[in-house]
C-alpha positions as CSV (number, residue, x, y, z in Angstrom):
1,X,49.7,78.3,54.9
2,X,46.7,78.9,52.7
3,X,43.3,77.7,53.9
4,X,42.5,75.9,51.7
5,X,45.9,73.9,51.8
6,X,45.1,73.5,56.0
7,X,41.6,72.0,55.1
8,X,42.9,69.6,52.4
9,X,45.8,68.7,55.1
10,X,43.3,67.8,57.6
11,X,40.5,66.1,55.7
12,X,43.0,63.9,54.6
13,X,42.7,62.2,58.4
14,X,39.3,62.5,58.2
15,X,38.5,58.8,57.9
16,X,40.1,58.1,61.0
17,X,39.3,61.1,62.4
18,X,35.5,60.1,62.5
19,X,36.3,56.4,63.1
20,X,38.2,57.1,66.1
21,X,41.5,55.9,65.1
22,X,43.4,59.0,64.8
23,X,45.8,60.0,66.9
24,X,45.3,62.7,70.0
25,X,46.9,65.6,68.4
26,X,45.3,64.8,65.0
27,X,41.5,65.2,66.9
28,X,42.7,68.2,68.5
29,X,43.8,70.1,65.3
30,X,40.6,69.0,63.4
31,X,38.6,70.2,66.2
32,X,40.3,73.4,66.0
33,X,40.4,73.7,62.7
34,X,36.3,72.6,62.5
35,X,35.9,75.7,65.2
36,X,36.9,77.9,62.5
37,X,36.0,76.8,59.0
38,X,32.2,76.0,58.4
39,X,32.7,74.4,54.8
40,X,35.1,71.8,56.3
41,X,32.1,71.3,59.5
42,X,29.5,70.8,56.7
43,X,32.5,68.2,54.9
44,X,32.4,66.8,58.2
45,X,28.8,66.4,59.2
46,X,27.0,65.4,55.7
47,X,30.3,62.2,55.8
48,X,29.8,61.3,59.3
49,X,25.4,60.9,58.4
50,X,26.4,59.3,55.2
51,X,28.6,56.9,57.3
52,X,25.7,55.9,59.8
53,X,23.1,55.8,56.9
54,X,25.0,53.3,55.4
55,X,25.3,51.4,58.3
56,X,21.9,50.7,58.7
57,X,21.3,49.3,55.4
58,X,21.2,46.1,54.5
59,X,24.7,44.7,52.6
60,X,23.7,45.0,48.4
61,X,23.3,41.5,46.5
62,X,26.3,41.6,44.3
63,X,26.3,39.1,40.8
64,X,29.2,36.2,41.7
65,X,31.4,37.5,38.2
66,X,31.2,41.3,39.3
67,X,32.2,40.3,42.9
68,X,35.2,38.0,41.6
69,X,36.2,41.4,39.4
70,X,36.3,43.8,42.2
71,X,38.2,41.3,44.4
72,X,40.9,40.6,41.5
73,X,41.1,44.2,41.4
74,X,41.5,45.2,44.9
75,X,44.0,42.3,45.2
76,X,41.5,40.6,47.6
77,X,41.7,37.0,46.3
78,X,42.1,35.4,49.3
79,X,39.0,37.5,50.8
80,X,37.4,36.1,48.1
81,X,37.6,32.8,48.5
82,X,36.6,33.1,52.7
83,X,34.1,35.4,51.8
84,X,32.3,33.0,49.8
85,X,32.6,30.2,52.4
């Protein structure tokens, strides 16, 4: 297999991957895989700061009508309507 086809493969579990959801085996072959392929490490490290950064800012003000839009959108009506509570 390609490298490039590996590290699409595994950065496709990345998300969990760094939340902690992913499964055993799945940390393991990431791990291995980060051992070997800087660019990927980089991929890894620069999402994972991202992810904190924006965990420690305050949520954005979002107009009512643009957050009714994105809710329709993402099929989050119900969301909507308990978000707004």
């Amino acid at each position: 297999m390609a490298e490039t086809q590996r590290c699409t493969h595994l950065l496709a579990d990345l998300s969990d991957y760094l939340d902690g959801d992913a499964a055993a085996e799945v940390c393991a072959a990431i791990e291995r895989h980060l051992a070997a392929c800087e660019d990927c490490r980089v991929v890894v490290d620069t999402l994972s700061k991202t992810v904190a950064l924006y965990h420690t800012l305050p949520p954005p003000d979002m107009p009512d009508a643009a957050q009714t839009r994105l809710f329709a959108a993402l099929n989050l009506d119900e969301f909507s309507r308990l978000y707004r509570q």
